[in-house]
Backbone bond lengths (Angstrom), bond angles and torsions (degrees), N, CA, C in turn:
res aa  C-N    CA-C-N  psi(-1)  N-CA   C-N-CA  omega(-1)  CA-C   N-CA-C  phi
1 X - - - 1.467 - - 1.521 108.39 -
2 X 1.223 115.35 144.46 2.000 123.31 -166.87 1.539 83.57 -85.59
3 X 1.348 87.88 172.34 1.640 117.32 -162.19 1.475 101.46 -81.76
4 X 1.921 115.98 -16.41 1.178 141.10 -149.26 2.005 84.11 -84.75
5 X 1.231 103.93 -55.76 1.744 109.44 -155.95 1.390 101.78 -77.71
6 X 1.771 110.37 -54.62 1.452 106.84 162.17 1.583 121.43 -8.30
7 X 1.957 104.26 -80.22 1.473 98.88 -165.56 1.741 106.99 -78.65
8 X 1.253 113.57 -22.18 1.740 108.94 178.14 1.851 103.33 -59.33
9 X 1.108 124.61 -32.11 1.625 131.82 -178.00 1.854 89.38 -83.90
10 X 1.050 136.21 -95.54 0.931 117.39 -170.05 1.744 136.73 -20.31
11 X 1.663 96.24 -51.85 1.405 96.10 -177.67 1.950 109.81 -71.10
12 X 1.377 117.34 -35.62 1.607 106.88 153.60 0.853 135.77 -41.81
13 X 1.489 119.90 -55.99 1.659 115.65 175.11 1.298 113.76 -65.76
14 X 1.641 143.81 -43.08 1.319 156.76 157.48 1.543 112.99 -19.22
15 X 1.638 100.15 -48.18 1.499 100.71 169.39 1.282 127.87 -116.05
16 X 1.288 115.98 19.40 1.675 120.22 165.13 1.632 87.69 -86.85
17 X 1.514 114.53 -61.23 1.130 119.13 -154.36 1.869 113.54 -47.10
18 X 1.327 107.41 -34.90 1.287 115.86 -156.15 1.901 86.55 -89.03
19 X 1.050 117.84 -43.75 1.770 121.73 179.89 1.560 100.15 -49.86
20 X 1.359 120.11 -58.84 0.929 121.51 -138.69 2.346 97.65 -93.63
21 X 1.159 111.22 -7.62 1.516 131.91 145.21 1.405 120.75 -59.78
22 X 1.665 113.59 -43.77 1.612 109.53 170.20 0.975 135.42 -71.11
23 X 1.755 109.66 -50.16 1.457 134.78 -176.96 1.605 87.32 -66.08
24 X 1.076 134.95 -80.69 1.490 133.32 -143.28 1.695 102.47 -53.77
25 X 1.116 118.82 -20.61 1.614 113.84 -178.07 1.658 105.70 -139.65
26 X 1.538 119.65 -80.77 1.769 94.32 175.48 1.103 115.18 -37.63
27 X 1.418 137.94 -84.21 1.542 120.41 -148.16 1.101 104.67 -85.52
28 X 1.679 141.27 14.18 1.391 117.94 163.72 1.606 103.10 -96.42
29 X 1.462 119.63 -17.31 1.465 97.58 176.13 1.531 116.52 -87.91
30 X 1.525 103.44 -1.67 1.564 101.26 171.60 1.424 107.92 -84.72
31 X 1.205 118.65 -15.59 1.498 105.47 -176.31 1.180 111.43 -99.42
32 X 1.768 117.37 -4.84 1.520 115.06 158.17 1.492 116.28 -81.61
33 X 1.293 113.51 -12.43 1.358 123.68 177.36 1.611 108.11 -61.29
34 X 1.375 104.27 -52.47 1.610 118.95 -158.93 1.754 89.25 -81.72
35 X 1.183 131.57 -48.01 1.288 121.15 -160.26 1.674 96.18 -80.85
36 X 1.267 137.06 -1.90 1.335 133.97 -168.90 1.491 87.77 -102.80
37 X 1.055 145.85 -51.88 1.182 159.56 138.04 1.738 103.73 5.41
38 X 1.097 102.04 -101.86 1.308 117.86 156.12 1.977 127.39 -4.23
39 X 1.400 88.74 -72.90 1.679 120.60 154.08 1.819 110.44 -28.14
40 X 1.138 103.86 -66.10 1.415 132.49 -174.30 1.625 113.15 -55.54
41 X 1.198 79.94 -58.97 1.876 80.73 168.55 0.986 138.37 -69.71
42 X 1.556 113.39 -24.80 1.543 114.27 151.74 1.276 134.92 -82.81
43 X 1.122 108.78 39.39 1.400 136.38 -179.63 1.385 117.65 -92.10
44 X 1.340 146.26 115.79 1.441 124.36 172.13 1.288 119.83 -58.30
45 X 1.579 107.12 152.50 1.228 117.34 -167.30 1.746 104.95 -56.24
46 X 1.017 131.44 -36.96 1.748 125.50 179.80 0.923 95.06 -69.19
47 X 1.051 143.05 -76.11 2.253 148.01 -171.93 1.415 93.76 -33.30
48 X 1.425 118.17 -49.22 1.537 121.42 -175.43 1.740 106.75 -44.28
49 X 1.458 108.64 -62.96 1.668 116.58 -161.99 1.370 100.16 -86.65
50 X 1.210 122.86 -23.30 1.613 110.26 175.31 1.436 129.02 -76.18
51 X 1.878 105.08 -13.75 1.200 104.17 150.28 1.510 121.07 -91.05
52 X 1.097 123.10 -23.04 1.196 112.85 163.89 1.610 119.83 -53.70
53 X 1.637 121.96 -65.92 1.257 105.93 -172.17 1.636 111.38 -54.51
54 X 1.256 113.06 -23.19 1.970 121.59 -163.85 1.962 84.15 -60.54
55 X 1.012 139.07 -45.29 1.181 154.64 -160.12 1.059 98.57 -64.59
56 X 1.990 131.07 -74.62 0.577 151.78 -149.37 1.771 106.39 -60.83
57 X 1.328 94.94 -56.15 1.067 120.64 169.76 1.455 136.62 -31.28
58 X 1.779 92.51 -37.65 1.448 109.88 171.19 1.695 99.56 -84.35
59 X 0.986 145.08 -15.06 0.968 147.10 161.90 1.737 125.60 -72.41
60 X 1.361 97.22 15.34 1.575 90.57 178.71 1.737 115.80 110.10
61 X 1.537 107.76 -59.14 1.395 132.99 -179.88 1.784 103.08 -41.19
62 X 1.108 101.98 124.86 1.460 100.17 159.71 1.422 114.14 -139.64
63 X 1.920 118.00 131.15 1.132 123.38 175.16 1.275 132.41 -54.43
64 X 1.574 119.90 135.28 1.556 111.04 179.33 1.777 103.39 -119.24
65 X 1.014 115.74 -45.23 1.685 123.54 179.05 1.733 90.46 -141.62
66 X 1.926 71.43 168.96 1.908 92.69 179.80 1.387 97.00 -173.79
67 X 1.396 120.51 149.20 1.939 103.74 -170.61 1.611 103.69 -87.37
68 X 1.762 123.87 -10.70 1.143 118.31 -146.87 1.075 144.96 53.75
69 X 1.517 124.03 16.16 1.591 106.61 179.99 1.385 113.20 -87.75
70 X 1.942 99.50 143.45 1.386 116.03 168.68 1.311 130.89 -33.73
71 X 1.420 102.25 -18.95 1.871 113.37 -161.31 1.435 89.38 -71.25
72 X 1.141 141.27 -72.59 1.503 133.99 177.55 1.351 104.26 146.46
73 X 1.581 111.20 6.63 1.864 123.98 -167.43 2.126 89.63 -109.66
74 X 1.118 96.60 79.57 1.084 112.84 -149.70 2.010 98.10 -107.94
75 X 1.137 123.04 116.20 1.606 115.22 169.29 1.655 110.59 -111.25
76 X 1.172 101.58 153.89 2.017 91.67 -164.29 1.871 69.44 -140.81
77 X 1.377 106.66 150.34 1.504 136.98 163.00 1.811 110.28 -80.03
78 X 0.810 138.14 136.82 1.592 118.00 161.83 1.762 98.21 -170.97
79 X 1.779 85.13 123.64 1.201 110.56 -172.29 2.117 114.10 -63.84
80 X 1.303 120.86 126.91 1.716 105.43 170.81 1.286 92.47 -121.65
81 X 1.713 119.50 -179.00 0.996 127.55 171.95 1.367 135.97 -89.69
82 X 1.223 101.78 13.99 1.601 127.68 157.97 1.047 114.07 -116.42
83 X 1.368 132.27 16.71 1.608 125.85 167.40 1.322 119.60 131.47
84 X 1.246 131.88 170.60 1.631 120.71 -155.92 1.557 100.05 -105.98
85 X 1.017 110.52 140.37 1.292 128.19 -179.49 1.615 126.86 -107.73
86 X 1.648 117.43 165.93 1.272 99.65 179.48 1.199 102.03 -157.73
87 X 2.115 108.66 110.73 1.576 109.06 176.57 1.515 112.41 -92.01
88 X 1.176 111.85 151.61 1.309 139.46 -165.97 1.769 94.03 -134.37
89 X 1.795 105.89 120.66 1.460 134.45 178.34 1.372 117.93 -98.62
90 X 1.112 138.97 157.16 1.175 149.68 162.71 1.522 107.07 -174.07
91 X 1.478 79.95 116.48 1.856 115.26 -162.04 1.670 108.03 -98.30
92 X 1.592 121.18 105.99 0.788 119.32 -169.27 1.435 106.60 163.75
93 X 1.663 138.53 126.63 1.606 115.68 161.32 1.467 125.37 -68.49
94 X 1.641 109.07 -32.62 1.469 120.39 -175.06 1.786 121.84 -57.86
95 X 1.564 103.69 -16.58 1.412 117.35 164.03 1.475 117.16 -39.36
96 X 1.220 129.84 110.25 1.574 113.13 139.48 1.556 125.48 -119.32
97 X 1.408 99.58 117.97 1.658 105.87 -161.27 1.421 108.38 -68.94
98 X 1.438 121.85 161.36 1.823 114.82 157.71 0.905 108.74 -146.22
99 X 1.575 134.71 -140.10 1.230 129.44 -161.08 1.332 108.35 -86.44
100 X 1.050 141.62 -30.84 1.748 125.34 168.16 1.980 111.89 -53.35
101 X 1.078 108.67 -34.40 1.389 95.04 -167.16 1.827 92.66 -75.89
102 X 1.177 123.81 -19.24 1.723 118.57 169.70 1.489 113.30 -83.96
103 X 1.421 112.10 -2.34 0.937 101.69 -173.50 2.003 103.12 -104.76
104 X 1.250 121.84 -13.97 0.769 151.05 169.66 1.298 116.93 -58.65
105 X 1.274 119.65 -62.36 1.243 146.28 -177.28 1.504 100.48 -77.08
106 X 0.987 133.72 -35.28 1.541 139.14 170.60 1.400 100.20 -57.45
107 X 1.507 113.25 -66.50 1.753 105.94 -167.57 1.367 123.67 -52.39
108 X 1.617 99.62 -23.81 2.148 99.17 -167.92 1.583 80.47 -95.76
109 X 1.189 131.97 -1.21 1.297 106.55 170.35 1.701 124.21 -76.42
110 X 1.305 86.91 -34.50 1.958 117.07 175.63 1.711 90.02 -64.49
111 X 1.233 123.25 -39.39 1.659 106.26 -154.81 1.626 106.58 -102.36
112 X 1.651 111.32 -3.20 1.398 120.75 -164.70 1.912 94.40 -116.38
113 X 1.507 118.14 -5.28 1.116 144.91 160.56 2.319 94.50 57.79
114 X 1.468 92.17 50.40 1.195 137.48 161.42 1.659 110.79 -39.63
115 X 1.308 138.24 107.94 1.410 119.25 168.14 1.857 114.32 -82.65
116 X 1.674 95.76 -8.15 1.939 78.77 179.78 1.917 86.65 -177.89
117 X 1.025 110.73 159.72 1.310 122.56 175.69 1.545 132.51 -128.12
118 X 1.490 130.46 163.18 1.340 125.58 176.76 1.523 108.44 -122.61
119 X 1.039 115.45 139.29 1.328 117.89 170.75 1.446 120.17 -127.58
120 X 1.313 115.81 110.21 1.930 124.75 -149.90 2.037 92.07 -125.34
121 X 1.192 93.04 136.12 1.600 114.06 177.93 1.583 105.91 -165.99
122 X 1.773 106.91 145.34 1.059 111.18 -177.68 1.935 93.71 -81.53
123 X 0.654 146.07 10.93 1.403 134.99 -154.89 1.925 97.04 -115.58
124 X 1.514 98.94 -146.52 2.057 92.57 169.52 1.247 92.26 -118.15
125 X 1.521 104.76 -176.93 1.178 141.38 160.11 1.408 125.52 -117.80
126 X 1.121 130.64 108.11 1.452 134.07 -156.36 1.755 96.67 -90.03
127 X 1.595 82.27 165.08 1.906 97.36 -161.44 1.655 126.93 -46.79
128 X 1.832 97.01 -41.54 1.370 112.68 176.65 1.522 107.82 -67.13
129 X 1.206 122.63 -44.42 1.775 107.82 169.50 1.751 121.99 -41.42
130 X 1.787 101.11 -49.96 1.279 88.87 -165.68 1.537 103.79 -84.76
131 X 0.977 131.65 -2.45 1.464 133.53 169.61 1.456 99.84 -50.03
132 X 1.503 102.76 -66.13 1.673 121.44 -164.81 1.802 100.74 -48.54
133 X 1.353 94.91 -47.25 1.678 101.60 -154.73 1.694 110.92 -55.21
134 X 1.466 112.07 -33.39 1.506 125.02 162.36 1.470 117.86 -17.38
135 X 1.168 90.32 -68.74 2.019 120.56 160.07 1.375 116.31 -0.93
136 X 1.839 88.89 -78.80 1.516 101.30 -145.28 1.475 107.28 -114.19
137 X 1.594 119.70 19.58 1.313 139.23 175.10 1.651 107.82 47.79
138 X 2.050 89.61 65.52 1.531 111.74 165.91 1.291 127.35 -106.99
139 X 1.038 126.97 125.86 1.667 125.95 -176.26 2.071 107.05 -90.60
140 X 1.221 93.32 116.56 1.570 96.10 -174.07 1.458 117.08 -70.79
141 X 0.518 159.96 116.40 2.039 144.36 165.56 1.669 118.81 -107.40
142 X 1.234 109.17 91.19 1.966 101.02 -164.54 1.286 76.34 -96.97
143 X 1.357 97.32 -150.27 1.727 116.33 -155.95 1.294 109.52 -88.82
144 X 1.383 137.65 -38.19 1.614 136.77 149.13 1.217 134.88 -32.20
145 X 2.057 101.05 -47.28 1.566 102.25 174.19 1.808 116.42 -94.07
146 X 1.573 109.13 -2.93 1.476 113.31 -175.63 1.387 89.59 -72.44
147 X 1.494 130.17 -75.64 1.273 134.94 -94.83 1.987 83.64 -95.89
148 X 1.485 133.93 -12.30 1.179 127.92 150.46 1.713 121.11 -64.47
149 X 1.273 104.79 -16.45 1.375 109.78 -171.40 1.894 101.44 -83.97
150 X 1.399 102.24 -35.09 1.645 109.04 -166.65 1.940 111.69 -101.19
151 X 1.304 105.09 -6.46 1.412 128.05 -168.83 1.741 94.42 -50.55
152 X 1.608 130.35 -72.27 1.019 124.47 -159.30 1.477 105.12 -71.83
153 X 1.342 134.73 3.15 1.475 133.73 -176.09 1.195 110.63 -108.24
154 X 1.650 144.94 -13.14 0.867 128.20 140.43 1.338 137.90 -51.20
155 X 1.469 99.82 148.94 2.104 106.74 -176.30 1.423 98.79 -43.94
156 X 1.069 98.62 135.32 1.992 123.37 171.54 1.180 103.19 -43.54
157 X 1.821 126.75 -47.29 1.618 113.61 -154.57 1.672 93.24 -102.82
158 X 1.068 127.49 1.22 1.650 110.35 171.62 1.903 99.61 -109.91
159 X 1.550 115.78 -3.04 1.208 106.92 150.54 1.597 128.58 -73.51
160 X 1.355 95.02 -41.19 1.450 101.02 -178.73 1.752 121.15 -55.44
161 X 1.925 85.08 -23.26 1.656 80.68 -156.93 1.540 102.61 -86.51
162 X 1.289 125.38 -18.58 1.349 151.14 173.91 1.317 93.01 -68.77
163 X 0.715 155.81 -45.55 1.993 151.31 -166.41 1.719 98.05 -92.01
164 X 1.671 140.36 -61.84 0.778 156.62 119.65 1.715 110.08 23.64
165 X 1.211 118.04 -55.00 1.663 133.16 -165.43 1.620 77.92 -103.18
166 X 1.125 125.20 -75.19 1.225 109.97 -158.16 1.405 137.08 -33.42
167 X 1.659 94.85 -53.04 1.640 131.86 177.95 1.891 94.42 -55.62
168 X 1.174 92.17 -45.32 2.372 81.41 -165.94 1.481 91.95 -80.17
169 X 1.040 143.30 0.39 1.401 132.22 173.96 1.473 102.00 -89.06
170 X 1.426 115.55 -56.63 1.059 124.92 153.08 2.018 122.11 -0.30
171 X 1.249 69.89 -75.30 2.104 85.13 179.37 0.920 100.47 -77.65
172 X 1.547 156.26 -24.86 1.490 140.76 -170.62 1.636 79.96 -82.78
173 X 0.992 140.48 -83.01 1.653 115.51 -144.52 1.639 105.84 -67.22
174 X 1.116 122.98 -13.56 1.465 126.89 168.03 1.880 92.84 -53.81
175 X 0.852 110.63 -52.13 1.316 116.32 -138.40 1.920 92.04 -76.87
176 X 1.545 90.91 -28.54 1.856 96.14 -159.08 2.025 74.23 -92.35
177 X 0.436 133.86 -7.71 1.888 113.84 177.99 1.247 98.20 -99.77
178 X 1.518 127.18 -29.19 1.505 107.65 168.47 1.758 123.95 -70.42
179 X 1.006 93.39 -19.56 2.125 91.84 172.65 1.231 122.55 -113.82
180 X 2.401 103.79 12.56 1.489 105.99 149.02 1.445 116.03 -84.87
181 X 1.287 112.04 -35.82 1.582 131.81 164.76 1.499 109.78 -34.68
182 X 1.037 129.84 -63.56 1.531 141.97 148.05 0.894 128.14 -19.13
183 X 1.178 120.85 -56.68 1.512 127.10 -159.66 1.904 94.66 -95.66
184 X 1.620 121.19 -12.21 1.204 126.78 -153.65 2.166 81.81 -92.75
185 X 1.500 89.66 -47.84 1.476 96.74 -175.83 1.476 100.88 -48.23
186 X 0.999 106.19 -50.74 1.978 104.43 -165.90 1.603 112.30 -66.60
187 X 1.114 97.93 -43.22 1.444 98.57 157.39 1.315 141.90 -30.04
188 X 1.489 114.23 -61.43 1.069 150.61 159.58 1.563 108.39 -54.10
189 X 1.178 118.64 -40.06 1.541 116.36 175.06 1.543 130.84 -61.05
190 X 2.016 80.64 -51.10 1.596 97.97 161.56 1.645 125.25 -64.04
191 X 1.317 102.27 -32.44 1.783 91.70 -172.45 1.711 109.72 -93.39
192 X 1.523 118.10 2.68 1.340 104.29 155.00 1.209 121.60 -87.23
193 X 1.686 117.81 160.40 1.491 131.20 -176.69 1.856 94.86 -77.04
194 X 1.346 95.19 127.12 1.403 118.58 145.94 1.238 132.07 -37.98
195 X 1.495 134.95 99.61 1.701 116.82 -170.96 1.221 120.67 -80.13
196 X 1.417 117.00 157.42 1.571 133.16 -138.37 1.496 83.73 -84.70
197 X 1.314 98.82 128.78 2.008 110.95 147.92 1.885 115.91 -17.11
198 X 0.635 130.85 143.47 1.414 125.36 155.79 1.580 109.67 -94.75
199 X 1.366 110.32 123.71 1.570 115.77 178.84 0.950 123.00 -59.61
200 X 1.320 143.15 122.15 1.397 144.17 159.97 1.471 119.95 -59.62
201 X 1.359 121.68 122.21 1.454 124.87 -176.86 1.267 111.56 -42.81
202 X 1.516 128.17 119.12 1.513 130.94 162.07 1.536 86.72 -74.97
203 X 2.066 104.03 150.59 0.812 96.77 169.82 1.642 103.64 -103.62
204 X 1.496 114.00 172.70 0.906 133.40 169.40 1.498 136.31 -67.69
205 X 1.257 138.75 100.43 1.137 146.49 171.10 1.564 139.79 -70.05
206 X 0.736 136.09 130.25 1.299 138.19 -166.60 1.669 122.84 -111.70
207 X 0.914 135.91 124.95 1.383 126.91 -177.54 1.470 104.18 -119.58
208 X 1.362 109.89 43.37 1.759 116.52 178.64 1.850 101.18 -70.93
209 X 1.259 129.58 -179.28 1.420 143.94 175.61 1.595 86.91 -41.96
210 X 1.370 99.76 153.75 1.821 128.69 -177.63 1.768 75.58 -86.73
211 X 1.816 113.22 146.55 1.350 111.67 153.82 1.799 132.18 -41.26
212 X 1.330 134.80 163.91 1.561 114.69 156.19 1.269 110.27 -70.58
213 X 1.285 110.63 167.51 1.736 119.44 162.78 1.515 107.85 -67.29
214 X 1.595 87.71 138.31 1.681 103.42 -152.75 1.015 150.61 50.23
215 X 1.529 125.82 26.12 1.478 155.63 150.61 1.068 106.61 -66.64
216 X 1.198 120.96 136.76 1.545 120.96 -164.73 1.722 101.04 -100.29
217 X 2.277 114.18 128.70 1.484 79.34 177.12 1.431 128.40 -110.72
218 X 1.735 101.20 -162.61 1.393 85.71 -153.87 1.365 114.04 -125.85
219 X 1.128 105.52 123.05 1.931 123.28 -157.00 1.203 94.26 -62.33
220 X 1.518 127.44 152.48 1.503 111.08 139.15 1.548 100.08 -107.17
221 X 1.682 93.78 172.33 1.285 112.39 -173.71 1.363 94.24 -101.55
222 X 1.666 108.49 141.59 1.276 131.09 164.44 0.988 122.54 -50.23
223 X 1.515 128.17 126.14 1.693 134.75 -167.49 1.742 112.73 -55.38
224 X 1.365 108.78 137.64 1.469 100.53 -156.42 1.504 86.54 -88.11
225 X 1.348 106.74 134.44 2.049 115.45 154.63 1.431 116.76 -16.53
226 X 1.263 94.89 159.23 1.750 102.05 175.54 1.452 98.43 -85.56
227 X 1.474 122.21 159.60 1.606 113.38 168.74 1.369 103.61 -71.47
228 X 1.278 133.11 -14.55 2.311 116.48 170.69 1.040 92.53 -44.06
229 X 2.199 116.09 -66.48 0.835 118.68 -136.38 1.616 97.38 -80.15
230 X 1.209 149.33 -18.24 1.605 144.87 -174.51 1.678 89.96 -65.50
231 X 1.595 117.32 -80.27 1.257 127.73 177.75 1.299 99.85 -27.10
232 X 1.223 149.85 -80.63 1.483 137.39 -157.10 1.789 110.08 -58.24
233 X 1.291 110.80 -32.09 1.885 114.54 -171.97 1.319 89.48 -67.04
234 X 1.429 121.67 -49.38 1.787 132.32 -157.11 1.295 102.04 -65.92
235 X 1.106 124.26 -38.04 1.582 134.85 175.71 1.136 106.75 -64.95
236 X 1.462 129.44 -64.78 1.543 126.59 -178.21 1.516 121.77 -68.21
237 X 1.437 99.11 -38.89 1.892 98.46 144.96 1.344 125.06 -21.15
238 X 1.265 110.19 -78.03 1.563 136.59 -148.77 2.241 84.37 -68.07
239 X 0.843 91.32 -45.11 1.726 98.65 -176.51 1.647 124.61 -41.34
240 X 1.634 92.69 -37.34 1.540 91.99 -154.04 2.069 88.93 -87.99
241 X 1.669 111.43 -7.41 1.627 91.62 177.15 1.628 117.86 -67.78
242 X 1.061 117.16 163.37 1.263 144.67 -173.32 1.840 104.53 -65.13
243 X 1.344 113.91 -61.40 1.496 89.28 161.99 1.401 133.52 -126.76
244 X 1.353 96.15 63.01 1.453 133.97 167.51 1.309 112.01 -88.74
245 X 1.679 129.98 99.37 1.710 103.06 177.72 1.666 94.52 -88.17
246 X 1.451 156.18 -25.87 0.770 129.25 -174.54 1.808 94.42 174.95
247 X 1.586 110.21 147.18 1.673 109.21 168.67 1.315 105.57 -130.22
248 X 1.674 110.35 158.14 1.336 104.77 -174.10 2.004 83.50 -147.28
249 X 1.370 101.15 149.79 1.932 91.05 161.32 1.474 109.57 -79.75
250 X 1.094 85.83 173.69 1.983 104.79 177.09 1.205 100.80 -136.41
251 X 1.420 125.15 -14.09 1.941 106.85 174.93 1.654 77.43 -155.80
252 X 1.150 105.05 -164.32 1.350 130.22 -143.74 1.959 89.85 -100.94
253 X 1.260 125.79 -24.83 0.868 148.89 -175.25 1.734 136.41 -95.85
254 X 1.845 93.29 -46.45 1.576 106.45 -177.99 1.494 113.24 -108.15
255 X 1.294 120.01 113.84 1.447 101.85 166.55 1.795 109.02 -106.61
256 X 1.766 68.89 148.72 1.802 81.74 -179.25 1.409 117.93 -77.15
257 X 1.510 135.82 144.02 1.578 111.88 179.49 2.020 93.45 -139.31
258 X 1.469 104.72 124.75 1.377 104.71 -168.79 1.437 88.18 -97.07
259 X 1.131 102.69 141.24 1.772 115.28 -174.58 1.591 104.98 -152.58
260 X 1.376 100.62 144.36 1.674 117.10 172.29 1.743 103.17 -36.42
261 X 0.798 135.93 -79.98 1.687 138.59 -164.57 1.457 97.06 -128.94
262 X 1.721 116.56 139.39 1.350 118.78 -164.68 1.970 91.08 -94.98
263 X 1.139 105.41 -10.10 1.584 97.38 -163.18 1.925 106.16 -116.87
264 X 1.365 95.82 27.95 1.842 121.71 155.96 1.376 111.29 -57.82
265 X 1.315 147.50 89.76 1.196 142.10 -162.38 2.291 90.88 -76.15
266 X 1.379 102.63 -46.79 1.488 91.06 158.51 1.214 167.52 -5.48
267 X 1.331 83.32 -75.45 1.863 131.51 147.43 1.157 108.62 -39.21
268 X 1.669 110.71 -68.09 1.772 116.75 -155.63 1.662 89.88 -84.63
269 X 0.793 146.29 -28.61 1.727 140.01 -179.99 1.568 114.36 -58.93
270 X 1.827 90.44 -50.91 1.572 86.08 170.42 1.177 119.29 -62.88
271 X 1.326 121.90 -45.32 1.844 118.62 -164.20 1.247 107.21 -65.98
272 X 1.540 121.61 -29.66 1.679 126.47 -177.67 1.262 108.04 -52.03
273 X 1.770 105.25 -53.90 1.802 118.14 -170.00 1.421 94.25 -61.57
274 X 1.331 146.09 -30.28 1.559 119.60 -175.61 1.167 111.28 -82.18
275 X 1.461 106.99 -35.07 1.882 112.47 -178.39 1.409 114.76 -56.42
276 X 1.390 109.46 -50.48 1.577 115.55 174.21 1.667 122.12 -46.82
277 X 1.616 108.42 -27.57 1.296 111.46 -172.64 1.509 104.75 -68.50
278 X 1.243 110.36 -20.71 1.735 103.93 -174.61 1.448 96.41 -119.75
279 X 1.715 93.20 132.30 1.400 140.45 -168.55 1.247 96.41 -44.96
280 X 1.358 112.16 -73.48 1.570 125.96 -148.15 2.094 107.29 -94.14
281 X 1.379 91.82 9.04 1.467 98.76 170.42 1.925 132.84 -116.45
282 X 1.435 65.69 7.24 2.135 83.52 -163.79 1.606 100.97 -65.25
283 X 1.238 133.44 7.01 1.477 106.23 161.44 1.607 89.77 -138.07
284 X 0.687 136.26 38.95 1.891 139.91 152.66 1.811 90.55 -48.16
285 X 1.482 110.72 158.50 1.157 149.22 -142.27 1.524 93.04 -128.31
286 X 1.336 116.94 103.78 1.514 112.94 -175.60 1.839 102.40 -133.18
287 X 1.598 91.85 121.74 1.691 102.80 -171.96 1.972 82.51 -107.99
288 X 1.843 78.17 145.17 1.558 87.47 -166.17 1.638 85.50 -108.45
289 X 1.623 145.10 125.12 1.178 149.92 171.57 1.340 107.49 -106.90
290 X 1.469 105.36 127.25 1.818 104.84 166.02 1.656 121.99 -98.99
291 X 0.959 111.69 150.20 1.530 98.07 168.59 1.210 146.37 -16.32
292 X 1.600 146.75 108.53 1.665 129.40 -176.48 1.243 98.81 -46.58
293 X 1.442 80.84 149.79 1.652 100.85 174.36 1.229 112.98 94.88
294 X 1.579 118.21 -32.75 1.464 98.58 -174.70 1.421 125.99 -103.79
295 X 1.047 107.13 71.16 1.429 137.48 -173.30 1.979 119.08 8.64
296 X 1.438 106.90 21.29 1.574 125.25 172.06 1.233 93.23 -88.19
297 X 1.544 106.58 166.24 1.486 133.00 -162.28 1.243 102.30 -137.98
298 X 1.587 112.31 119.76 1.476 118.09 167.86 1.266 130.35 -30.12
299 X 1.496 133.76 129.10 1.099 148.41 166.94 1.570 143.28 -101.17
300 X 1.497 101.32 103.75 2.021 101.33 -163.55 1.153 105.86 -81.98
301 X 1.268 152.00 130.16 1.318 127.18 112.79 1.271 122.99 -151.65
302 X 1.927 127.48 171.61 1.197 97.47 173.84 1.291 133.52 -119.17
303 X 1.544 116.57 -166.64 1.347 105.39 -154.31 1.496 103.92 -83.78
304 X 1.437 105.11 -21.68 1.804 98.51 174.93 1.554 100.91 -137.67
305 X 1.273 105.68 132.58 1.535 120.07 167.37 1.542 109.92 -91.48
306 X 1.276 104.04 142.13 1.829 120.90 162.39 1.374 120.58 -100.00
């Protein structure tokens, strides 16, 4: 294979492979992130906190009070085993909290004599909050880190359908980076240089004295092949017989020759007569292999002994 297909195959697979690593997991779990997100917010505000505390819950947290209001400015009590805590909701994605809502949440913590707090929104939380929140031993939860927390508690069929959408989006850009990958390979095929022919020896001529009359003249013989090049003819030789499926070397010395039945006296006559034709190969090491399965046993030997 040219140096040409090599890197045109390489650079395709390099970038299907690496596309098709992102899409199938980064950007499809971000886009289940955002559409769960999404999901979430159309949630009523009670469905909202009852999966939250149900969550929470699995975490240890257990509810003691909460005032309930609809507004979504919501404080819930919840007992842990390091001390009582107090989450504070805000129901909504379009939210982005900052440092007043931590700072907020800090004071009823001081007045509810609070050892640490949560603060959960489908929306974000911008940088200066969570800086602050370090502080006052607040656990943030925006819409990136909730919506793994609430993922297995949503209804099965608007989960499914959210994973479902995700996954076929998923494969369409899989699908569109595999026939940019392609087209990148071909690219690449076209804009490398083609390698040069290898020259065939002109031969050399001489215009020394014409022979005398009746001097006999005198041919030369054509420059003998390199042994690559014998080994490669002997190989494509050996190919074109009938029950020859194919030979390749294995050392510098043995070639392998896969043939219908290794114990074809046929067989081995023909492959000898091509081997013999080249000079510099007449005692090469030729193992005769038959097909798996067919319960014959490889055969070495060669075609001319010294």
């Amino acid at each position: 294979m040219s140096s040409q297909w090599l890197a045109a195959t390489g650079v395709a697979l390099a970038i299907g492979a690496a596309a098709t690593l992102y899409f199938h997991t980064i950007q499809r779990r971000r886009d289940e992130t955002a559409a769960g997100i999404v999901a979430l917010s159309a949630i009523s505000w009670r469905g909202f906190i009852g999966m939250v505390l149900q969550a929470l819950q699995r975490r240890g947290y257990v509810h003691t009070t909460g005032t309930g209001e609809v507004s979504g400015d919501t404080d819930y009590v919840l007992e842990h085993p390091d001390g009582r805590w107090l989450l504070s909701c805000k129901h909504g994605a379009t939210f982005v909290l900052g440092r007043n809502a931590v700072q907020a949440l800090s004071s009823d913590m001081l007045l509810q004599g609070a050892t640490g707090g949560l603060l959960v929104t489908q929306g974000r939380i911008d940088d200066e909050a969570r800086r602050l929140s370090g502080k006052h031993r607040i656990e943030l939860l925006d819409g990136e880190a909730l919506w793994p927390e609430l993922r297995a508690l949503m209804p099965a069929a608007q989960l499914q359908d959210i994973t479902t959408r995700t996954s076929t989006q998923a494969r369409r850009r899989i699908l569109l980076s595999w026939l940019l990958a392609l087209l990148a390979g071909v690219a690449v095929f076209i804009a490398m240089p083609a390698p040069a022919p290898t020259a065939a020896p002109t031969p050399s001529t001489s215009v020394d004295a014409a022979p005398a009359p009746g001097e006999p003249v005198q041919i030369e013989a054509p420059p003998r092949a390199s042994i690559e090049d014998q080994r490669s003819d002997l190989a494509s030789a050996l190919g074109t017989l009938s029950t020859v499926d194919r030979a390749i070397w294995v050392s510098g010395s043995t070639l392998q020759v896969f043939v219908e039945r290794s114990d074809d006296q046929a067989t081995v006559d023909g492959v000898c007569a091509l081997v013999l034709r080249q000079p510099d190969l007449t005692a090469s090491r030729i193992q005769f292999s038959p097909p798996p399965g067919s319960g014959q046993q490889n055969r070495f030997l060669q075609c001319r002994s010294f």
